[in-house]
C-alpha positions in Angstrom: 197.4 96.3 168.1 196.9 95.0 171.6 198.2 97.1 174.5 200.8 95.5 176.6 200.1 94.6 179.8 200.1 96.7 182.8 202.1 95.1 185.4 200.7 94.8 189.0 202.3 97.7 191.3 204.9 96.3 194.6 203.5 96.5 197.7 206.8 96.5 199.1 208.9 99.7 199.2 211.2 99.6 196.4 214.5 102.1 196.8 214.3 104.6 194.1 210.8 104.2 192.9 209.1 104.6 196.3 209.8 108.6 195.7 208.1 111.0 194.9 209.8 111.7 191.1 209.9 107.4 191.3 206.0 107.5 192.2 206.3 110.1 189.6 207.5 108.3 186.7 205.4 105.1 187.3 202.1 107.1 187.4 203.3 108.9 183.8 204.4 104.9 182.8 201.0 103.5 183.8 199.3 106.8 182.1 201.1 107.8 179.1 198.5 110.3 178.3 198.9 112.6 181.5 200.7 115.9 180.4 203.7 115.1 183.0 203.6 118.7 184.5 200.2 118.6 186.0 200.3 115.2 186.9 203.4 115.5 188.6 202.2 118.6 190.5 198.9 116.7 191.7 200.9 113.4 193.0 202.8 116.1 195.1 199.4 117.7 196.2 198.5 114.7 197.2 201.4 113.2 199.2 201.6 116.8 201.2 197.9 116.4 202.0 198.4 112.9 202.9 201.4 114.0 205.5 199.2 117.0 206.4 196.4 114.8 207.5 198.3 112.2 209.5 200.1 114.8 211.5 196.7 116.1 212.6 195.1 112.6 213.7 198.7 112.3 215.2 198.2 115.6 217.3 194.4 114.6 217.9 195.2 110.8 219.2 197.9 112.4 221.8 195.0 114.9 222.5 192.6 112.0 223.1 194.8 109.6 224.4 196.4 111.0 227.6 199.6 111.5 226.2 
């Protein structure tokens, strides 16, 4: 049995799926393996720390750049 193919991912924003529970439901699409509780949990991890971390080189450009 061959696999179907995995289609390439947008690189535009797409309304709906460019959400977290849309990012969500791709990842568990692409990944039909991932037990949809953790993976879900770690996406979120990972789009906090994402925010987290561009707040702080927001706050350390103003810092450095005269603002």
């Amino acid at each position: 049995m061959t696999p179907e193919p995995v289609p390439e991912p947008a690189t535009e924003p797409v309304a709906g799926r460019d959400t977290l529970d849309g990012l969500a439901a791709e990842l568990l699409r692409l990944a039909p393996g991932l037990d949809p509780g953790p993976a879900t949990a770690l996406l979120r991890r990972a789009y906090r720390a994402g925010r987290a971390d561009g707040r702080r080189e927001t706050v350390e450009s103003r810092e450095h750049g005269g603002w």
